[in-house]
C-alpha positions in Angstrom: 94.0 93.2 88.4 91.4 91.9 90.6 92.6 91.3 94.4 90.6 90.0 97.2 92.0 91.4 100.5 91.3 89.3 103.5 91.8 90.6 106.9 89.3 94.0 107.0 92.0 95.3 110.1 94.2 98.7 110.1 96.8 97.3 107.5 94.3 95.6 105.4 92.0 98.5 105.2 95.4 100.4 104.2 96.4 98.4 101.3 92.7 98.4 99.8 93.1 101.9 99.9 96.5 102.3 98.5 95.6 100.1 95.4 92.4 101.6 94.7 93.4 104.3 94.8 95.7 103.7 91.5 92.7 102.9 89.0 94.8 99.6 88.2 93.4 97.4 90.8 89.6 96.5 91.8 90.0 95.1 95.2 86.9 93.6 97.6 87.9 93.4 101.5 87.1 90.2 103.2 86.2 89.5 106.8 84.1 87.6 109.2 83.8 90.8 111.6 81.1 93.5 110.4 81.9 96.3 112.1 85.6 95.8 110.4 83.9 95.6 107.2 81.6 98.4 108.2 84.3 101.0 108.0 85.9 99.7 105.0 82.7 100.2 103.1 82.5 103.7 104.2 85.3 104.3 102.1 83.4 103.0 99.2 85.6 100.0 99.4 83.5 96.8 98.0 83.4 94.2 101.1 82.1 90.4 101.7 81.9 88.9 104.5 83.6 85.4 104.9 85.0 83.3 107.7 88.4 83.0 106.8 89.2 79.9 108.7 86.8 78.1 106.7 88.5 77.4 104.1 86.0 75.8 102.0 84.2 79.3 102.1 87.1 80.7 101.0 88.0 79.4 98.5 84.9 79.6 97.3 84.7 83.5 97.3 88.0 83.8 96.0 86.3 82.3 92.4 87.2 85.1 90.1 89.9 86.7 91.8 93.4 86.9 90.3 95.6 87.4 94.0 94.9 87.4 97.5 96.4 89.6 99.9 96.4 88.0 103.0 96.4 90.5 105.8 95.0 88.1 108.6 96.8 87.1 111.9 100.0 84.5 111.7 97.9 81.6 112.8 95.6 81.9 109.8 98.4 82.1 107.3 98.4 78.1 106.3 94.4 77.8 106.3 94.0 80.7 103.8 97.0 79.8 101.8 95.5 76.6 100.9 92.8 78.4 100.2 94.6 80.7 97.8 96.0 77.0 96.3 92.4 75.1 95.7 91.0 78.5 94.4 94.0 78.7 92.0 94.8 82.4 92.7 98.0 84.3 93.5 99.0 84.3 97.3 100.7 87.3 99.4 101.1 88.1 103.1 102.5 89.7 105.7 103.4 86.6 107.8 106.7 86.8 110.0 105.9 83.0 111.8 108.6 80.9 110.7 106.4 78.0 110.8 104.1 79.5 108.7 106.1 79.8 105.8 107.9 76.7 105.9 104.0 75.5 105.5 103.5 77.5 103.2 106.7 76.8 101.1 105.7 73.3 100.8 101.9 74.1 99.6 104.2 76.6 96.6 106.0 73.2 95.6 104.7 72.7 91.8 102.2 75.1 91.7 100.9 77.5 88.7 100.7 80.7 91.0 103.0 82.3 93.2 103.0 82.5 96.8 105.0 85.2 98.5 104.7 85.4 102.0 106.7 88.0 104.4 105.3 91.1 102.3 105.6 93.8 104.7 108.7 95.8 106.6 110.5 93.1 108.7 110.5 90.3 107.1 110.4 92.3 103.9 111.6 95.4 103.1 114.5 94.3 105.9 115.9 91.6 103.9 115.2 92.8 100.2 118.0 95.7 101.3 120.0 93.5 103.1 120.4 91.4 100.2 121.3 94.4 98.0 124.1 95.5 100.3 125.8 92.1 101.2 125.9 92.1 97.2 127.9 94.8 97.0 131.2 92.5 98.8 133.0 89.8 97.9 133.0 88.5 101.2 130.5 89.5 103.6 131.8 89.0 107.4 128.5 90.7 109.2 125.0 91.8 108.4 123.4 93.2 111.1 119.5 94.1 110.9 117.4 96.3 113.7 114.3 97.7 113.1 111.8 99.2 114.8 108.0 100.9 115.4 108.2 103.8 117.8 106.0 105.6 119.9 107.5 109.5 119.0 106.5 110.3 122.6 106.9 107.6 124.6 105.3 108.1 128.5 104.8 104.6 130.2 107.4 102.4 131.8 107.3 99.9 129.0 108.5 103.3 126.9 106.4 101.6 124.0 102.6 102.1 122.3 100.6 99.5 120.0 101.2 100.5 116.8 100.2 96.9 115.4 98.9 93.3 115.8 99.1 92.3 119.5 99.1 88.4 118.7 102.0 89.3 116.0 103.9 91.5 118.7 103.9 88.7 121.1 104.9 85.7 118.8 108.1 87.8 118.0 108.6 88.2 121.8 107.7 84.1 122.4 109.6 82.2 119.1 113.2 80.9 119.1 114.9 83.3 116.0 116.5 82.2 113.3 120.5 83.6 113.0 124.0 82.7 111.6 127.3 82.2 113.9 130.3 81.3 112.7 129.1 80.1 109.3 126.7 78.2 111.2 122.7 78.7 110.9 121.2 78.3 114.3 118.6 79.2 116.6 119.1 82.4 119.6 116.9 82.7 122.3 114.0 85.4 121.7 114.9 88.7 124.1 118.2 87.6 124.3 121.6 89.2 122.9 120.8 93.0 124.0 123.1 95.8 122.7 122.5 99.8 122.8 123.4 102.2 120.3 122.2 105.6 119.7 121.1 107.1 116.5 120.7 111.0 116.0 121.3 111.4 119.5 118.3 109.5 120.5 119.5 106.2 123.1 117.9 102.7 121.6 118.4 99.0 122.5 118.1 95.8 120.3 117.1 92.2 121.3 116.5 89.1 119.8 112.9 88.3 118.1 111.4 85.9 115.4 110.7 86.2 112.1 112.5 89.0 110.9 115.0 87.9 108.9 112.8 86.0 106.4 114.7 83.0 104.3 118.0 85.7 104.3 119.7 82.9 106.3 119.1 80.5 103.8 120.1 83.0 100.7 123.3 83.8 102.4 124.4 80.5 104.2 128.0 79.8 103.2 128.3 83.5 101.9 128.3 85.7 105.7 130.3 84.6 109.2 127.0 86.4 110.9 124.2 87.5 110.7 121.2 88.5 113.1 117.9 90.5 113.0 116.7 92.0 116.3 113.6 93.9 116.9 114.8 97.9 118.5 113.0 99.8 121.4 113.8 102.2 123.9 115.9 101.6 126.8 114.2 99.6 129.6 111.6 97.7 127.3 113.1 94.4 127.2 113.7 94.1 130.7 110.3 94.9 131.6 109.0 92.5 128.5 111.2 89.7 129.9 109.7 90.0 133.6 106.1 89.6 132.4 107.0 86.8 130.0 109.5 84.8 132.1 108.8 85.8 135.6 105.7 85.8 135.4 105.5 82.9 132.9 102.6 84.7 130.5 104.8 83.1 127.4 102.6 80.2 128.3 99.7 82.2 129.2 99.0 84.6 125.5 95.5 85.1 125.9 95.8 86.8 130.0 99.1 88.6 128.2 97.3 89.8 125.4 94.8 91.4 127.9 97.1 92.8 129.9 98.4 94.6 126.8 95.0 95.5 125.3 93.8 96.7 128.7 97.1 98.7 129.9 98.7 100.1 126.7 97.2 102.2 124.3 96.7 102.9 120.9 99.1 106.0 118.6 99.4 106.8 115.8 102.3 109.2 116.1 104.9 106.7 115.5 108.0 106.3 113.9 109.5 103.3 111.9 113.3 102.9 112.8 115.5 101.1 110.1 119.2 100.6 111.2 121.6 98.5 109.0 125.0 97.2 108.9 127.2 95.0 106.3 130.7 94.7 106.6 133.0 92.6 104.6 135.7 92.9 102.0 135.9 95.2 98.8 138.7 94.9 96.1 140.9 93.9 99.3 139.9 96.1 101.6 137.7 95.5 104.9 134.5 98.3 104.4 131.1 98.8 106.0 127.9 100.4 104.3 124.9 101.3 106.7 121.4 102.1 105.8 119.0 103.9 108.1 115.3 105.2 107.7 113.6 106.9 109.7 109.7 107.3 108.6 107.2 109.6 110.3 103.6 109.1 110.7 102.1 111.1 108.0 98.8 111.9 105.4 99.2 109.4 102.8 96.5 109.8 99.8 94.4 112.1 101.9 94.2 110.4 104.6 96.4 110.0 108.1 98.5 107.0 109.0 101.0 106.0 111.5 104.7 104.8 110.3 103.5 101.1 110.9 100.6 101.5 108.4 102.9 103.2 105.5 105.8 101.2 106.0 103.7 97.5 105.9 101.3 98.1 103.3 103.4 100.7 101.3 105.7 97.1 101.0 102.9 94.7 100.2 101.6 97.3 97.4 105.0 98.1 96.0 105.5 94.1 95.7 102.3 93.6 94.4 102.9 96.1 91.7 106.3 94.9 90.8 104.4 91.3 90.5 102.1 92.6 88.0 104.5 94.4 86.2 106.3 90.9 85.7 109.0 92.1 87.6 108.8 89.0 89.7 108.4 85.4 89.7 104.8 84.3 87.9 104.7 81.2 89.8 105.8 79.4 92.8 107.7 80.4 95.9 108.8 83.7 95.8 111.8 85.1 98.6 112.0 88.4 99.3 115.8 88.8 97.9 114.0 87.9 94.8 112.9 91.9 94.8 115.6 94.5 93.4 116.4 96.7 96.0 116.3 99.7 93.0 113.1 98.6 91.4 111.6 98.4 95.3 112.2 102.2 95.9 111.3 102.9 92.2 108.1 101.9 92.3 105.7 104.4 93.5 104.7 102.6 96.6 107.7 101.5 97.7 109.0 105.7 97.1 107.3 106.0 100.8 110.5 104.4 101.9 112.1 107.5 100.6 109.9 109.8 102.7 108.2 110.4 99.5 104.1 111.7 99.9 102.0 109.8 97.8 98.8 111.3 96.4 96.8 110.6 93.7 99.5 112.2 91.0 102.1 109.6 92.4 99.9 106.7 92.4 98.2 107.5 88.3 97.8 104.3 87.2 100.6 102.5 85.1 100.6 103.2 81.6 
Protein backbone atom coordinates (compact mmCIF):
# COMPACT_ATOMS: atom_id res chain seq x y z
CA UNK A 1 0.00 0.00 0.00
CA UNK A 2 1.36 3.20 -1.04
CA UNK A 3 0.77 6.15 1.64
CA UNK A 4 1.82 9.71 1.26
CA UNK A 5 2.35 11.23 4.81
CA UNK A 6 2.03 14.91 4.95
CA UNK A 7 3.08 16.76 7.93
CA UNK A 8 7.28 15.79 8.22
CA UNK A 9 6.78 16.79 12.34
CA UNK A 10 7.45 14.31 15.54
CA UNK A 11 4.10 12.31 14.95
CA UNK A 12 4.46 12.28 11.25
CA UNK A 13 7.95 11.18 11.19
CA UNK A 14 6.66 8.43 13.78
CA UNK A 15 4.02 6.91 11.71
CA UNK A 16 6.46 6.80 8.48
CA UNK A 17 8.58 4.89 10.62
CA UNK A 18 6.10 2.54 12.18
CA UNK A 19 4.74 1.51 8.64
CA UNK A 20 7.92 1.11 7.02
CA UNK A 21 9.01 -0.58 9.19
CA UNK A 22 6.37 -3.55 8.37
CA UNK A 23 7.53 -4.23 4.64
CA UNK A 24 3.70 -3.71 3.77
CA UNK A 25 3.67 -0.13 3.21
CA UNK A 26 5.96 2.27 0.91
CA UNK A 27 5.37 5.61 2.49
CA UNK A 28 7.02 9.22 1.12
CA UNK A 29 6.86 12.16 3.82
CA UNK A 30 5.61 15.44 2.60
CA UNK A 31 6.38 18.89 3.80
CA UNK A 32 7.09 22.47 2.90
CA UNK A 33 9.87 22.70 5.76
CA UNK A 34 13.39 21.18 4.74
CA UNK A 35 15.07 20.83 7.72
CA UNK A 36 11.71 18.59 8.81
CA UNK A 37 12.27 16.65 5.74
CA UNK A 38 16.01 16.71 6.38
CA UNK A 39 15.72 14.36 9.28
CA UNK A 40 13.13 12.16 7.90
CA UNK A 41 15.43 11.37 5.00
CA UNK A 42 18.12 10.39 7.39
CA UNK A 43 16.18 7.61 8.20
CA UNK A 44 16.15 6.55 4.74
CA UNK A 45 12.56 7.64 4.67
CA UNK A 46 11.71 8.87 0.86
CA UNK A 47 10.56 12.71 1.23
CA UNK A 48 9.07 15.57 -1.26
CA UNK A 49 8.70 18.66 -0.57
CA UNK A 50 5.22 20.39 -1.09
CA UNK A 51 3.32 23.25 0.28
CA UNK A 52 0.47 21.72 1.72
CA UNK A 53 -1.83 24.63 1.75
CA UNK A 54 -1.68 24.72 -1.85
CA UNK A 55 -3.88 22.50 -2.59
CA UNK A 56 -3.46 22.35 -6.28
CA UNK A 57 0.16 21.20 -5.50
CA UNK A 58 -1.19 18.71 -3.54
CA UNK A 59 -3.17 17.06 -5.13
CA UNK A 60 -0.94 16.92 -7.66
CA UNK A 61 1.77 14.91 -5.69
CA UNK A 62 -0.65 12.78 -4.20
CA UNK A 63 -1.03 11.22 -8.17
CA UNK A 64 -0.26 7.62 -7.55
CA UNK A 65 -0.82 7.39 -3.97
CA UNK A 66 -3.45 5.06 -2.56
CA UNK A 67 -4.04 7.04 1.23
CA UNK A 68 -2.94 10.00 2.84
CA UNK A 69 -2.12 10.36 6.29
CA UNK A 70 -2.63 13.69 7.26
CA UNK A 71 -0.47 14.64 10.20
CA UNK A 72 -0.50 18.52 9.61
CA UNK A 73 -1.93 21.15 12.11
CA UNK A 74 -5.99 21.41 12.73
CA UNK A 75 -6.23 24.47 10.48
CA UNK A 76 -4.93 22.54 7.51
CA UNK A 77 -7.22 19.70 7.90
CA UNK A 78 -10.13 20.97 5.21
CA UNK A 79 -7.45 22.23 2.58
CA UNK A 80 -5.66 18.88 2.44
CA UNK A 81 -8.76 16.90 2.67
CA UNK A 82 -10.02 18.27 -0.51
CA UNK A 83 -7.00 17.56 -1.63
CA UNK A 84 -7.13 13.89 -0.73
CA UNK A 85 -10.90 14.26 -2.56
CA UNK A 86 -9.69 15.86 -6.22
CA UNK A 87 -6.63 13.41 -6.10
CA UNK A 88 -9.05 10.53 -5.39
CA UNK A 89 -7.03 8.92 -2.62
CA UNK A 90 -7.97 7.60 0.88
CA UNK A 91 -8.00 10.34 3.68
CA UNK A 92 -6.83 9.94 7.58
CA UNK A 93 -5.86 12.38 10.33
CA UNK A 94 -5.40 13.13 13.56
CA UNK A 95 -7.72 16.25 13.65
CA UNK A 96 -9.58 16.89 17.10
CA UNK A 97 -11.18 20.58 15.68
CA UNK A 98 -14.77 19.98 15.65
CA UNK A 99 -15.06 22.30 12.84
CA UNK A 100 -12.78 20.46 10.93
CA UNK A 101 -14.56 17.40 10.64
CA UNK A 102 -17.92 18.55 10.27
CA UNK A 103 -16.03 20.01 6.94
CA UNK A 104 -14.71 17.30 6.42
CA UNK A 105 -17.86 15.06 6.80
CA UNK A 106 -19.59 16.95 4.13
CA UNK A 107 -16.52 16.71 1.51
CA UNK A 108 -17.04 12.35 2.52
CA UNK A 109 -20.74 12.74 1.30
CA UNK A 110 -20.83 10.40 -1.90
CA UNK A 111 -17.43 9.78 -2.29
CA UNK A 112 -15.45 6.52 -3.56
CA UNK A 113 -12.72 6.75 -0.74
CA UNK A 114 -12.91 6.91 2.78
CA UNK A 115 -12.17 9.69 4.95
CA UNK A 116 -11.46 9.06 8.59
CA UNK A 117 -10.48 11.82 10.56
CA UNK A 118 -9.79 11.83 14.56
CA UNK A 119 -7.08 8.84 14.09
CA UNK A 120 -5.03 9.27 17.04
CA UNK A 121 -5.56 8.84 21.07
CA UNK A 122 -8.31 11.46 22.02
CA UNK A 123 -10.44 11.59 19.70
CA UNK A 124 -9.65 8.08 18.81
CA UNK A 125 -8.58 5.45 20.75
CA UNK A 126 -10.88 7.43 23.61
CA UNK A 127 -14.04 6.88 21.91
CA UNK A 128 -13.46 3.44 19.99
CA UNK A 129 -13.28 1.99 23.83
CA UNK A 130 -15.93 3.97 25.05
CA UNK A 131 -18.13 2.68 22.55
CA UNK A 132 -17.09 -0.97 23.37
CA UNK A 133 -17.97 -0.48 27.06
CA UNK A 134 -21.29 1.44 26.86
CA UNK A 135 -22.08 -1.73 24.65
CA UNK A 136 -21.75 -3.89 27.22
CA UNK A 137 -25.34 -2.24 29.09
CA UNK A 138 -28.69 -2.04 28.29
CA UNK A 139 -28.89 1.26 29.52
CA UNK A 140 -26.00 3.46 29.84
CA UNK A 141 -26.62 6.34 32.59
CA UNK A 142 -22.82 7.84 32.46
CA UNK A 143 -19.73 7.61 30.34
CA UNK A 144 -17.10 9.45 31.63
CA UNK A 145 -13.70 10.02 29.51
CA UNK A 146 -10.26 11.73 31.01
CA UNK A 147 -7.20 11.39 29.35
CA UNK A 148 -4.09 12.70 29.60
CA UNK A 149 -0.05 13.41 28.46
CA UNK A 150 2.13 13.71 31.41
CA UNK A 151 5.32 15.12 32.17
CA UNK A 152 6.70 11.82 34.67
CA UNK A 153 8.62 14.63 36.59
CA UNK A 154 6.86 17.56 36.55
CA UNK A 155 9.03 20.85 38.06
CA UNK A 156 7.42 24.16 36.83
CA UNK A 157 4.33 25.81 38.27
CA UNK A 158 2.24 24.95 35.27
CA UNK A 159 3.28 21.17 36.60
CA UNK A 160 3.11 20.38 32.68
CA UNK A 161 5.86 19.91 29.60
CA UNK A 162 5.11 19.96 25.71
CA UNK A 163 4.77 16.70 24.70
CA UNK A 164 2.81 17.75 21.42
CA UNK A 165 1.46 20.41 18.99
CA UNK A 166 1.32 23.78 20.71
CA UNK A 167 -1.49 25.23 18.23
CA UNK A 168 -3.44 21.75 18.95
CA UNK A 169 -2.79 22.17 22.85
CA UNK A 170 -4.25 25.53 22.73
CA UNK A 171 -7.38 25.03 20.53
CA UNK A 172 -8.46 22.36 23.16
CA UNK A 173 -7.86 25.04 25.83
CA UNK A 174 -9.84 27.88 23.47
CA UNK A 175 -13.09 25.76 21.80
CA UNK A 176 -16.53 25.40 23.38
CA UNK A 177 -16.73 21.14 23.93
CA UNK A 178 -19.14 19.12 22.82
CA UNK A 179 -21.14 16.91 25.89
CA UNK A 180 -24.51 15.30 26.87
CA UNK A 181 -26.80 16.37 29.93
CA UNK A 182 -29.70 15.03 30.68
CA UNK A 183 -30.32 13.28 27.35
CA UNK A 184 -29.48 16.54 25.91
CA UNK A 185 -26.33 17.17 23.48
CA UNK A 186 -24.93 20.59 24.35
CA UNK A 187 -22.05 22.69 24.40
CA UNK A 188 -19.72 23.27 28.14
CA UNK A 189 -17.45 25.86 28.50
CA UNK A 190 -13.65 24.86 27.76
CA UNK A 191 -11.68 24.72 31.43
CA UNK A 192 -14.74 24.53 33.06
CA UNK A 193 -16.32 21.54 35.21
CA UNK A 194 -13.04 20.67 37.35
CA UNK A 195 -13.05 17.50 39.42
CA UNK A 196 -9.94 15.63 41.26
CA UNK A 197 -9.37 12.06 41.63
CA UNK A 198 -6.32 10.19 42.29
CA UNK A 199 -5.14 7.16 40.55
CA UNK A 200 -2.36 4.86 42.04
CA UNK A 201 -1.84 7.23 44.69
CA UNK A 202 -0.83 9.92 42.32
CA UNK A 203 -3.38 13.40 42.89
CA UNK A 204 -4.89 14.47 39.14
CA UNK A 205 -7.57 16.98 38.10
CA UNK A 206 -9.86 17.04 35.00
CA UNK A 207 -11.42 19.99 33.01
CA UNK A 208 -13.32 20.59 30.15
CA UNK A 209 -11.58 20.70 26.51
CA UNK A 210 -12.55 20.36 22.73
CA UNK A 211 -12.46 17.73 20.58
CA UNK A 212 -12.10 14.74 22.42
CA UNK A 213 -14.95 12.96 22.29
CA UNK A 214 -15.10 12.66 18.52
CA UNK A 215 -18.87 12.02 16.89
CA UNK A 216 -19.44 9.62 20.44
CA UNK A 217 -22.24 12.20 21.19
CA UNK A 218 -23.84 11.69 18.09
CA UNK A 219 -23.45 7.51 18.25
CA UNK A 220 -24.89 7.53 21.71
CA UNK A 221 -27.56 10.43 21.62
CA UNK A 222 -30.82 8.89 22.98
CA UNK A 223 -28.78 5.85 24.36
CA UNK A 224 -26.66 7.71 27.72
CA UNK A 225 -28.11 10.49 30.37
CA UNK A 226 -24.24 11.89 30.26
CA UNK A 227 -21.60 11.95 28.94
CA UNK A 228 -18.24 14.23 28.95
CA UNK A 229 -14.64 14.06 27.82
CA UNK A 230 -12.12 16.31 29.75
CA UNK A 231 -8.51 16.62 29.21
CA UNK A 232 -6.46 15.46 32.92
CA UNK A 233 -3.32 17.28 34.49
CA UNK A 234 -1.85 17.82 37.68
CA UNK A 235 -3.28 19.82 40.31
CA UNK A 236 -2.86 23.59 39.77
CA UNK A 237 -2.68 23.58 35.86
CA UNK A 238 -6.00 24.76 35.01
CA UNK A 239 -5.95 27.54 37.28
CA UNK A 240 -2.82 28.80 36.08
CA UNK A 241 -4.07 27.99 32.19
CA UNK A 242 -7.29 29.93 32.92
CA UNK A 243 -5.38 33.17 34.30
CA UNK A 244 -3.25 33.43 31.09
CA UNK A 245 -6.22 32.74 28.87
CA UNK A 246 -8.94 34.74 30.63
CA UNK A 247 -7.17 37.20 32.65
CA UNK A 248 -4.99 38.00 30.66
CA UNK A 249 -7.22 37.62 27.51
CA UNK A 250 -4.38 35.59 25.26
CA UNK A 251 -7.55 33.27 24.01
CA UNK A 252 -7.74 36.13 21.66
CA UNK A 253 -4.11 36.72 21.40
CA UNK A 254 -2.72 32.66 20.06
CA UNK A 255 0.26 33.78 18.37
CA UNK A 256 1.85 36.03 21.78
CA UNK A 257 0.37 32.69 23.78
CA UNK A 258 2.01 30.33 21.66
CA UNK A 259 5.34 32.21 22.33
CA UNK A 260 4.93 32.42 25.75
CA UNK A 261 4.67 28.60 25.68
CA UNK A 262 7.39 27.92 23.08
CA UNK A 263 9.69 30.32 24.95
CA UNK A 264 8.84 29.30 28.76
CA UNK A 265 8.09 25.51 28.65
CA UNK A 266 10.17 23.00 27.40
CA UNK A 267 10.37 20.03 25.53
CA UNK A 268 10.35 15.84 27.27
CA UNK A 269 10.14 13.15 26.32
CA UNK A 270 9.73 11.22 29.58
CA UNK A 271 6.06 11.31 29.52
CA UNK A 272 3.23 9.34 30.35
CA UNK A 273 -0.15 8.90 28.56
CA UNK A 274 -2.97 8.69 31.29
CA UNK A 275 -6.30 6.90 30.17
CA UNK A 276 -9.09 6.97 32.88
CA UNK A 277 -12.59 5.55 32.06
CA UNK A 278 -15.97 5.14 33.45
CA UNK A 279 -19.48 3.62 32.22
CA UNK A 280 -22.12 2.98 34.36
CA UNK A 281 -25.57 1.77 33.65
CA UNK A 282 -27.71 -1.21 33.99
CA UNK A 283 -26.94 -4.98 33.43
CA UNK A 284 -29.69 -7.84 33.51
CA UNK A 285 -31.35 -5.36 36.22
CA UNK A 286 -28.73 -4.39 38.08
CA UNK A 287 -26.90 -0.83 38.31
CA UNK A 288 -22.85 -1.77 37.43
CA UNK A 289 -19.75 0.27 36.45
CA UNK A 290 -16.75 -1.00 34.33
CA UNK A 291 -13.48 1.26 34.25
CA UNK A 292 -10.65 1.15 31.96
CA UNK A 293 -7.31 2.81 32.73
CA UNK A 294 -3.83 2.82 30.80
CA UNK A 295 -1.06 4.06 31.83
CA UNK A 296 1.75 4.10 28.88
CA UNK A 297 5.39 4.94 29.51
CA UNK A 298 7.72 6.61 27.26
CA UNK A 299 9.75 3.83 25.76
CA UNK A 300 12.19 2.29 22.58
CA UNK A 301 9.68 1.44 20.05
CA UNK A 302 11.37 -0.38 16.91
CA UNK A 303 14.87 0.69 17.92
CA UNK A 304 14.27 3.85 18.46
CA UNK A 305 13.08 6.18 21.72
CA UNK A 306 9.70 7.84 21.95
CA UNK A 307 7.69 9.63 24.43
CA UNK A 308 3.98 8.28 25.43
CA UNK A 309 2.49 11.02 23.07
CA UNK A 310 4.40 9.66 20.01
CA UNK A 311 3.39 5.76 20.67
CA UNK A 312 0.04 6.43 21.80
CA UNK A 313 -0.97 8.89 18.52
CA UNK A 314 0.73 7.20 15.78
CA UNK A 315 0.56 3.61 17.34
CA UNK A 316 -3.59 4.56 16.68
CA UNK A 317 -3.26 6.01 13.25
CA UNK A 318 -1.11 2.79 12.16
CA UNK A 319 -3.32 0.30 13.91
CA UNK A 320 -6.38 1.97 11.95
CA UNK A 321 -4.64 2.18 8.90
CA UNK A 322 -3.83 -1.48 9.08
CA UNK A 323 -7.29 -2.55 10.02
CA UNK A 324 -8.33 -0.35 6.83
CA UNK A 325 -6.28 -2.36 4.66
CA UNK A 326 -7.17 -5.47 5.97
CA UNK A 327 -10.93 -4.50 5.07
CA UNK A 328 -11.69 -4.46 8.49
CA UNK A 329 -13.20 -1.03 7.93
CA UNK A 330 -15.38 0.99 5.78
CA UNK A 331 -13.87 1.11 1.93
CA UNK A 332 -15.52 4.38 1.33
CA UNK A 333 -16.96 7.36 2.85
CA UNK A 334 -17.12 8.73 6.31
CA UNK A 335 -15.70 6.59 8.72
CA UNK A 336 -16.45 7.23 12.96
CA UNK A 337 -14.28 5.99 15.18
CA UNK A 338 -16.93 3.55 16.98
CA UNK A 339 -16.81 2.05 13.61
CA UNK A 340 -13.36 0.25 14.91
CA UNK A 341 -13.75 -3.01 17.26
CA UNK A 342 -12.40 -2.36 20.39
CA UNK A 343 -10.83 -6.30 20.13
CA UNK A 344 -9.61 -6.03 16.62
CA UNK A 345 -7.91 -2.40 17.81
CA UNK A 346 -5.67 -4.07 20.51
CA UNK A 347 -5.28 -7.16 18.18
CA UNK A 348 -3.56 -5.55 15.72
CA UNK A 349 -0.01 -5.24 16.15
CA UNK A 350 0.11 -1.58 16.40
CA UNK A 351 -2.61 -0.97 18.33
CA UNK A 352 -0.89 -4.04 21.05
CA UNK A 353 1.19 -0.73 22.22
CA UNK A 354 -1.98 0.04 24.01
CA UNK A 355 -1.20 -3.07 25.96
CA UNK A 356 2.29 -1.98 26.92
CA UNK A 357 3.29 -4.35 24.39
CA UNK A 358 7.21 -3.53 22.72
CA UNK A 359 7.03 -3.55 19.14
CA UNK A 360 10.11 -4.58 17.16
CA UNK A 361 10.64 -5.76 13.96
CA UNK A 362 9.25 -9.51 14.90
CA UNK A 363 5.89 -7.80 16.04
CA UNK A 364 5.49 -5.62 13.10
CA UNK A 365 6.51 -8.83 10.07
CA UNK A 366 4.46 -7.94 7.50
CA UNK A 367 0.91 -9.43 7.16
CA UNK A 368 0.73 -12.60 5.46
Amino acid sequence: MKVAIAGAGLIGHTIAHMLRETGDYEVVALDRDPKALEKIAADGIPVERVDSADGAALRSALAGYDALVNALPYYLAVNVASAAKGAGVHYFDLTEDVRATHAIRTLAEGADHVFMPQCGLAPGFIGIAAHALASHFTEIRDVKMRVGALPQFPTNALKYNLTWSVDGLINEYCQPCEAIRDGRTQWVQPLEGLEHFSLDGVEYEAFNTSGGLGTLCETLAGRVESLDYKSVRYPGHRELMQFLLEDLRLATDRDTLKSILRRAVPETEQDVVLIFMTVTGMRNGRLVQEVLTRKIFAKTVCGVPMSAIQITTAGAMCAVLDLFREKKLPQQGFVRQEQVLLDQFLANRFGQVYEGATLDARALAPLA
